[in-house]
C-alpha positions in Angstrom: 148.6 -69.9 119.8 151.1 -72.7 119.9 151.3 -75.7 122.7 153.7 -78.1 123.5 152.9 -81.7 122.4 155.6 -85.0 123.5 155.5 -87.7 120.9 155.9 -91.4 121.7 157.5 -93.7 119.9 154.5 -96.3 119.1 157.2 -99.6 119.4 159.0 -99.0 122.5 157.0 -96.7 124.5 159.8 -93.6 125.0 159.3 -90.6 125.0 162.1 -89.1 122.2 160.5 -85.9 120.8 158.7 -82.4 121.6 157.2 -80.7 119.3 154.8 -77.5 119.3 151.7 -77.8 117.2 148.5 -75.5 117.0 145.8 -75.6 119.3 143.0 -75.2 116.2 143.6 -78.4 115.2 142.1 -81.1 117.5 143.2 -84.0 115.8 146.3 -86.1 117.4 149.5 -85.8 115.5 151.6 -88.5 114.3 154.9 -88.5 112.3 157.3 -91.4 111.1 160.8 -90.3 113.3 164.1 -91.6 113.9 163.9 -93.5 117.3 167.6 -93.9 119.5 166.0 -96.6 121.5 165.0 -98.9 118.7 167.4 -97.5 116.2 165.2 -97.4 112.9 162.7 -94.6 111.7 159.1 -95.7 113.4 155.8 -93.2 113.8 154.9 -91.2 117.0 151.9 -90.1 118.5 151.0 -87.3 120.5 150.9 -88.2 123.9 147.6 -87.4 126.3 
C-alpha cells in the first residue's frame, strides 16, 4: 500500500511537491528538488 506524502522545501517553507511513498518504511523522506520559490535545487522533507 502506497500513501501520499507533501514535501517541503527546507529554505523557504512551501509546499512544492507530492509524492507517494510506501507505508513499510517509517523513516521521513527527503530529496534534493528544484524549488520555483527560491529558484535553485534545495532538499525536502516529508511533511507531518
Amino acid at each position: 500500500m502506497r500513501e501520499k506524502i507533501i514535501l517541503i522545501c527546507e529554505v523557504c517553507l512551501s509546499r512544492n511537491y507530492s509524492v507517494y511513498k510506501n507505508k513499510e518504511n517509517k523513516e521521513r523522506m527527503q530529496i534534493k528538488k528544484y524549488c520555483k520559490r527560491c529558484g535553485t535545487h534545495t532538499t525536502h522533507k516529508e511533511s507531518k
